[in-house]
N, C-alpha and C positions, 0 to 999 in steps of 0.2 A: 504494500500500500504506500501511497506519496506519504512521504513524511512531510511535505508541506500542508498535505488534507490533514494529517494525524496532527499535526499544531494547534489547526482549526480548534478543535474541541467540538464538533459539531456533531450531533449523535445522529446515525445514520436513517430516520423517518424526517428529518427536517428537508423541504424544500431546495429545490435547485435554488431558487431565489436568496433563500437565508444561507446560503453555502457562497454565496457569490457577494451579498453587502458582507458578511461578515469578512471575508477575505480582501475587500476593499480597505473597511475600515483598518486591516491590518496594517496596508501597505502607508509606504510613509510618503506625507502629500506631495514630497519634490518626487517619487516616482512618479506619481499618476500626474507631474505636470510634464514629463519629459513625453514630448509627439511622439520622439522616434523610436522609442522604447512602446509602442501602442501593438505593435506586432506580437511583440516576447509577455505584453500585459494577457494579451488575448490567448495564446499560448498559456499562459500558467494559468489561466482560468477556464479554459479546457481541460486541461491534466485534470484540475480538481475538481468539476464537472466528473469526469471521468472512472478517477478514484469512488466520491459522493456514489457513482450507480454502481460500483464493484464492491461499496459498503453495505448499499441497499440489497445486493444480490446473494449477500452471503448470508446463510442460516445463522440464528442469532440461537447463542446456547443458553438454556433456560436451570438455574441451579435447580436441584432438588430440593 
């Protein structure tokens, strides 16, 4: 799994949407002002999109 998703803390039923402000607010404001950096933004929020549906896909183990 991304160890950028696993930072997150976001538990894996929450929204593509709350997987993606929550990863915003991470990043720090001079990155999201840099334009040309807009490619590699879109790229890691892909990846963690990604992760997010390989979280949701895997059985969740239920203690006894």
């Amino acid at each position: 799994m991304c160890r950028a998703y696993q930072d997150l803390c976001v538990p894996p039923d929450a929204s593509n949407l709350t997987v993606l402000r929550t990863a915003i607010r991470r990043l720090h404001p001079d990155t999201l002002a840099v334009r040309s950096w807009r490619a590699a933004r879109k790229r890691y929020y892909r990846d963690l999109l990604t992760a997010h549906q390989a979280a949701q896909d895997q059985p969740s183990v239920q203690p006894d």
